[in-house]
Structures are given as C-alpha cells and as structure tokens.
N, C-alpha and C positions, 0 to 999 in steps of 0.2 A: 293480197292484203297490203294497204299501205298507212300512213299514219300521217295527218295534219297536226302540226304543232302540238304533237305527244298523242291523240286521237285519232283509236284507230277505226278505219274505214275498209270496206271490202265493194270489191269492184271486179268483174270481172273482162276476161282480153286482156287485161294488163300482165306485164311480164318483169320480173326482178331487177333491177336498178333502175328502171323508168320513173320519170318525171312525168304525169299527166294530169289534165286537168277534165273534173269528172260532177258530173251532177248529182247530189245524194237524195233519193229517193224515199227512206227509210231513215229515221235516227230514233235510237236508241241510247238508254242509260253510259251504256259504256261501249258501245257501237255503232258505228252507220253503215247501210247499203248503197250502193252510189251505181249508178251509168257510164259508161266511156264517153268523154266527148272530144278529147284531143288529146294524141301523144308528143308530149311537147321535147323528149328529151327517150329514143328509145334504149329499149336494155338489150347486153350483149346475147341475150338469150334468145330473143323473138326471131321468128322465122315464119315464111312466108307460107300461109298454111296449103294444101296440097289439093284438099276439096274445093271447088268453087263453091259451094253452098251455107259456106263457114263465112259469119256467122250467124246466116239467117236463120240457120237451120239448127231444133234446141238438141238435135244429139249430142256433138263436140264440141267442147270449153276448151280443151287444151293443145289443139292442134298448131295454135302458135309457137308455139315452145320447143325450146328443144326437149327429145323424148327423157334423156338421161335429166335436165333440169325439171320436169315433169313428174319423173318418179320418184326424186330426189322430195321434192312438194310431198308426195303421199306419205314418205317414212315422217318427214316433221308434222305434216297433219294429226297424225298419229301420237305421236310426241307431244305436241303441245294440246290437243285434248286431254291425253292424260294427265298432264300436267296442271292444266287451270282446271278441268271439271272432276279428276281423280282424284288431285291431289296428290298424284305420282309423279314424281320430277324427275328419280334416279333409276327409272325403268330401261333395260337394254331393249331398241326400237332398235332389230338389225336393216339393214340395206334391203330394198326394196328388189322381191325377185322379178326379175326385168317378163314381159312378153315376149312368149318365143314369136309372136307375128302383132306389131302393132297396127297392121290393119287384116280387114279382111277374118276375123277371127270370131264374129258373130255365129253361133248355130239356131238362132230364133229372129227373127224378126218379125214385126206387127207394123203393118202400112197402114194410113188412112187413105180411104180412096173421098173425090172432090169433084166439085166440079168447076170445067173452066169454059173460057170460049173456044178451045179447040176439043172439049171432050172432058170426060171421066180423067180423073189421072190420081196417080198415087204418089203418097209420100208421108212427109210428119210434120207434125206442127212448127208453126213458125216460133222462134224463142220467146216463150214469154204470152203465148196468144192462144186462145182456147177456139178462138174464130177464124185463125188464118193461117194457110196452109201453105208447104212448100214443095213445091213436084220435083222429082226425082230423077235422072235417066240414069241412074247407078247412087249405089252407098258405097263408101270405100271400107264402113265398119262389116259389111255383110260378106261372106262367102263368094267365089265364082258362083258358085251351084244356086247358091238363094237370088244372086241379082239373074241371073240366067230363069228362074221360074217366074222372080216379079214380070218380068218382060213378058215372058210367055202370059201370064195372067191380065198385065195391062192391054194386049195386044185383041185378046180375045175380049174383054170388057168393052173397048173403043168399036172395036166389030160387031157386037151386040146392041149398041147402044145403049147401056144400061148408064142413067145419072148415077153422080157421084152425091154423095151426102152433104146436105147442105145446114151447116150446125146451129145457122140462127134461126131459121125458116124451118126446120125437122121434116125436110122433103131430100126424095132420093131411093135409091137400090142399091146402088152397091156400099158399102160401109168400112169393111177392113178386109186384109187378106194376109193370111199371118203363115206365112212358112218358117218349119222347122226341118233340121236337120243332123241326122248322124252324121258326123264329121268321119269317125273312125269306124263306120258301118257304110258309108255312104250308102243312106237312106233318106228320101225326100217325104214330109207331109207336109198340104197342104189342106188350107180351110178357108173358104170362102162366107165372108160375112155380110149377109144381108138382108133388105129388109122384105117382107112375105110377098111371095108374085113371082119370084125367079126362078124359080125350080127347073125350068125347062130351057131355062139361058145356063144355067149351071150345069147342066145335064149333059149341055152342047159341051162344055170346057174337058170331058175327060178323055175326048180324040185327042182332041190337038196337048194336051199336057203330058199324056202318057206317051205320046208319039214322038216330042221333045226331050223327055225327060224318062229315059230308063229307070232313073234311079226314085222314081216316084211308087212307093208303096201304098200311098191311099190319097185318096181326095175327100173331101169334109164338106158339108155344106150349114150351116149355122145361120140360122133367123131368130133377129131382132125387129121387133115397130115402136121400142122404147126411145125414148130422149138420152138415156147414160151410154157415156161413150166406154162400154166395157164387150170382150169378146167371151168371157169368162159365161161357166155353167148356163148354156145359151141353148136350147132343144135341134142338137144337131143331130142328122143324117148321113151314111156313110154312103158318096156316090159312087164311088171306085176302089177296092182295096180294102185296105184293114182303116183301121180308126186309130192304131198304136203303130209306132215305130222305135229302131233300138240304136241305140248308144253302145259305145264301149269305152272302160277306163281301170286302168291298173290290171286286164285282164278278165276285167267283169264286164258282161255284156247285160244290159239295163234295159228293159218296156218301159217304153216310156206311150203314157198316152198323151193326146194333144192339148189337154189342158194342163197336163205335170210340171211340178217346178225342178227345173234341172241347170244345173252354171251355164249361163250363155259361151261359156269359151271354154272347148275341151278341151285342148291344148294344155289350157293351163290350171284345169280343173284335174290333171292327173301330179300337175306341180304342187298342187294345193294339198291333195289329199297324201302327196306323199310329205309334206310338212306336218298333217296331221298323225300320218306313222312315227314319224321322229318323235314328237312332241309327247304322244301315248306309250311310247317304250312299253310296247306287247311281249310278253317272253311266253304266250302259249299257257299259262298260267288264272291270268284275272278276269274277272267278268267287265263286261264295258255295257257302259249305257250310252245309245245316240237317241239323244233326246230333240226335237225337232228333226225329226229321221227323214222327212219327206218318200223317196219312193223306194229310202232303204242304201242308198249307195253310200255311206262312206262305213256305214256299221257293216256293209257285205264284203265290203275292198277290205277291213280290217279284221274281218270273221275267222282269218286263218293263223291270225295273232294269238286273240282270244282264248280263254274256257269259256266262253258262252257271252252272246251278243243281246239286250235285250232292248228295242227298238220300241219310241213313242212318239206316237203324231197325231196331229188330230183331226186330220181329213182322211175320212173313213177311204176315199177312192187309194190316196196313195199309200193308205196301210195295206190294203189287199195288193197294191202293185211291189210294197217290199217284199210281202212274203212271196207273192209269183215269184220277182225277181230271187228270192232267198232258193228257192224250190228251184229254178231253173240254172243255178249254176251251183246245185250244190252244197249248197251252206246249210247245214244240217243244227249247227249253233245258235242259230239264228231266231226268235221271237220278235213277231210285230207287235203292237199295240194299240189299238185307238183309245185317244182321252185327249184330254190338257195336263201336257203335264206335271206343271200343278197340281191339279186334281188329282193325277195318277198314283205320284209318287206317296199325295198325303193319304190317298184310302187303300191302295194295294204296298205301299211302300214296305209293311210287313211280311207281307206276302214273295216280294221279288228277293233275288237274291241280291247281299249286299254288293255295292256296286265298288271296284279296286280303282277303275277308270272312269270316268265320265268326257263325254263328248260333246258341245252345245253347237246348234248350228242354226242362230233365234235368225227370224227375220228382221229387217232393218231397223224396227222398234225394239230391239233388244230382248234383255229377259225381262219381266215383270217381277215387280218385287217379292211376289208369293212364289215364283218360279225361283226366284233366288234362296227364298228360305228353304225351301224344300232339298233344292240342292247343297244349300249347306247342314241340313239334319241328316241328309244321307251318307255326309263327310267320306267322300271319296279322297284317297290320299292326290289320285293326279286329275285333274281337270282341265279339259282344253276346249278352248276358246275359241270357234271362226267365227271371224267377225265378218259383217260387211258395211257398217256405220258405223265409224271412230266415236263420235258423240256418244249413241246408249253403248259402244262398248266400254268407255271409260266410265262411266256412271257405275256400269256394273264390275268393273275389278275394283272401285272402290267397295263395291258390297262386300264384293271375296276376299277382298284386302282384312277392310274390319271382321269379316268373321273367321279371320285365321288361318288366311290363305297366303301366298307368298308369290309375286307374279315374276318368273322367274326371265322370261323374255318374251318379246312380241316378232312375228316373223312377218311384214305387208306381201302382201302379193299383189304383182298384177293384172288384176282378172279384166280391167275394163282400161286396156290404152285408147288416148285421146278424151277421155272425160274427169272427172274429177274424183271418180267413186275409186275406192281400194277395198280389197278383201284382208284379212292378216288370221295368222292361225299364232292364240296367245297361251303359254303353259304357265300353269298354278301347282302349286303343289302347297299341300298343310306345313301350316308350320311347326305343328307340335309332332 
C-alpha cells in the first residue's frame, strides 16, 4: 500500500520505503488498484525472489520480501482491518507466529494440465489470467513428495499422449491432477482429472506411480466434459487403493477423503490448534461447540479438555467423516451434526446442551449475520475465533463486540508463507 499526495493506492511487488511509479487500474471512492511499472527508488526490504516463476506465476505475492518484513505486513493487516472496518483500534494483535518451513510446506496441491508445443504440461495460472498458463518443472510452496509425484504424473501424461485442456476452445483430456498428502503419516493420494475417453490411459498410470511412489495409498480417476474449471464432487473411480487417506495432528490421526477440507500446512496447523487450546481454557469441565467442524478435527484434538464436544457442519460427507474420525481414536465425547448452523442452533438449540465454549472456524466469507445472532442467543461465556480472512473477521468481532462481547486478543499465524493470506485464532469473552 502506498499513498499519492494523501490517496491511498494498492499495488502489488511493491516493498516498504520504495518509491515507484505504477499504473492504476481500478479507482475508487477512497481507494485505487494500480500495476507496477517501475521501481524508481528500492526499499531496504526487497530481496531477490528465489523462484524463477515469480512473478508470472499467481501463487506468490510476497516472495520479494524479507520473510520477518512479510509477517510483520500480516499482524498490521489484521490491525488495521480492525481498526477501519471494526472499529477496533485498541485490540492486542500479537506477533505473528512465524512458519516452521517457509517453503516446501504445501500438503495439497491442484495442477492445471495445458497444452504447448512441446506436449501436455502442468502448472497454474498466469497472475491475473483465466486463459494463460504457466508450466512448472518444480514449486517451491509444494512438498519433496508432491513435486516428486507431479513429475511421475507429467512424465507419464507426455508418454500417453494425452492433450492438455484448452480453456478457450474447451478441447483436450487431461485437465488437473491434484495430489494430497499426509505429511505426518506419509501417505500419498492422487487424482487424475479428466475429460471421458481415458480410462485406459489412466489405468496404465498405476504401474509406473506405485512403483515410484511407496508412499501412494490410492490413485483416483475423476471425469469432467463441463466448461467449469472445478475438481470438486466430480463422478470419480478408484483405480488403485483406497479413495481416503490419513493425517495426523496433536496426536489425532484424521481420514481424510480426497475431496475434504483440511489446512494445507500441517506443520503449522498443529501451531494453530494449539493457539486454539490456550485461547478455550478447557479444565475437563464445559461443553464446547465446533461450529464449522469440517471433518471434526479441532473439536477431536480438543475432546480430551471437554465435558462433551458437540460438532456442526453442513456437508453431510464430512459429518460422517468426524464421527469415523471421533470413533477411530476414541473420543467417546464427541457428537457430529449436519445442518447450517444457523439453522441448527435456532431449531435444536433447546435441544443441545448449553454451550460454556464455542469454537468458529467460518470459511473465508465469514460468519453470516444469522450465524452471528444465533451465536450470540447461545451466549457462551468464551468464544474463539480462527480466522482466515482479516476483512469478514473484523466485520464480525464488531458484531461480538456490540452484542457484549469483549475481544480480548488476536493471535495471526502463519499458515501460508510467500502469499499474502494469514490465519489468526481470536478470544472473546462476555462481558457481563
């Protein structure tokens, strides 16, 4: 962010005391968007980024930077959200918890496959472009393990001869290829996305992947003949192996299946949830609600706190995988639930037991406002907060604020080094 004669402007590449001169794209009320077009004057910060693909390539914004000047940006991101859209100015925003690996620290990845004149090849979109692509010979955000499978997959693709997807034209075979990975199980799945005709090109892929790759637990196959560029709820095939594979974190081992939503960075998704332990001060005593529960893990990592955990989500597959997960390691505390929970809290909310603790863990659109109110008729004395969007998260501690809540500090984490997103885990307590 910088400011032209008091007007401020956002640009991104740019690094803190720089002088540059920039094209603005977007103008707004009380804002503009702008391009880089020359650093006229650089700042002591910028450094010379590590990838050669930067910054074609729209995964990494911040690779220029120094890391500590980088994370330093995500605690004021946080700060000053609150402050202009909260209307929280005197909030403690502590120190950002650093990444124990700023690269290399992906457990999911999703490729587009393309096509060129030397072949099929994989990668991601160019910044900014829904038509142009940028090929790969390594990510530096991805795993040994995951760049080591793309290769094995690109390898066999280029020997198949299968086209890659062509996004203006809606011609091609192969489309994505999205490995996931236990970091702390070391367990490999993969999933091959493509469009109807390959079955027997994919069929060939489970010699050569499993003969490469020990650590491969299932191979996937998924057809699409649609124009939307999604891998999601797609009629897939298991060609080798299982369809699930497992996680582990805090001591809890996770099923995860390969559409599930799980933190792309274990590492520091065991940093996370142990911010969430501090934050919930369990003495064994109160009931907790994880509300956006997903596949159940941070209400199962906290089950042993608890008098009784009661968990709501609203995708039916990853209710049945908390309670597996609940059932498979134990947690005997433990209730899932499908609904919105909205919904849930206003028509069973009689029904459940009062809640001492509440847990939120909204996706990047936040809570919604009926999801707010419900959670404040439930009036849990502690409420914590992971955030993963600064924006709807400050929107909603103003809600908790005015309804009598008391935001007692924000903790960021860093779950995605080299980009701009941050995680934080926020504690509320009533104030009456």
């Amino acid at each position: 962010m910088g400011r032209h004669d008091g007007f401020v402007v956002f640009c991104p590449d740019t690094a803190p005391g720089e002088r540059v001169r920039v094209k603005v794209r977007k103008r707004k009320r009380r804002h503009a968007e702008a391009e880089l077009l020359e650093i006229l004057e650089t700042g002591p910060d910028r450094i010379a980024p590590p990838c050669p693909y930067v910054p074609r390539c729209g995964g990494c914004r911040l690779q220029h930077l120094e890391y500590d000047v980088a994370l330093d940006g995500k605690r004021r991101q946080i700060a000053e959200h609150l402050a202009r859209i909260g209307g929280l100015s005197d909030i403690e925003v502590r120190p950002a918890e650093p990444a124990a690996n700023p690269f290399n620290y992906r457990n999911k990845m999703e490729y587009s496959a393309f096509e060129t004149p030397d072949g099929v090849r994989l990668g991601f979109h160019e910044r900014g472009r829904w038509d142009r692509m940028v090929a790969l010979e390594a990510c530096m955000l991805a795993t040994p393990l995951g760049n080591a499978a793309r290769d094995t997959v690109a390898a066999w693709a280029q020997e198949e001869g299968l086209t890659g997807w062509d996004r203006r034209e809606h011609t091609g075979q192969l489309r994505h290829v999205v490995i996931r990975e236990g970091v702390a199980t070391e367990e490999l799945l993969v999933t091959i996305v493509s469009t109807s005709g390959c079955e027997e090109a994919v069929d060939r892929l489970e010699e050569r992947v499993t003969g490469n790759h020990p650590e491969l637990v299932g191979l996937l196959h998924s057809v699409t003949d649609g124009v939307a560029e999604s891998t999601a709820d797609l009629p897939t095939r298991v060609v080798w192996g299982a369809s699930r594979f497992h996680e582990r974190v805090r001591g809890v081992t996770l099923e995860l299946s390969a559409g599930a939503f799980f933190q792309t960075n274990t590492l520091m998704t065991e940093t996370l949830y142990e911010h969430v332990v501090q934050a919930a001060q369990l003495d064994g005593t109160q009931v907790l609600y994880d509300l956006f529960a997903g596949v159940g893990s941070i209400g199962i990592c906290l089950a042993d706190g608890a008098r009784e955990v009661v968990a709501i989500e609203i995708v039916a597959d990853a209710v049945e995988d908390a309670r597996r997960n609940a059932l498979a390691n134990g947690v005997e505390n433990h209730t899932a639930i499908a609904g919105d929970v909205r919904v849930v809290l206003r028509e069973r909310g009689e029904q459940l037991p009062r809640p001492d603790v509440v847990v939120v863990d909204p996706p990047r659109a936040g809570l919604s406002g009926g999801a707010c109110r419900r959670i404040l008729e439930a009036a849990p004395p502690v409420l914590v907060y992971v955030s993963c969007q600064p924006a709807t998260f400050a929107d909603n501690a103003k809600r908790f604020v005015d309804g009598g809540y008391r935001l007692e500090y924000v903790q960021p984490v860093d779950m995605f080094p080299q980009t701009p997103h941050v995680e934080a885990v926020a504690r509320f307590v009533r104030s009456d």
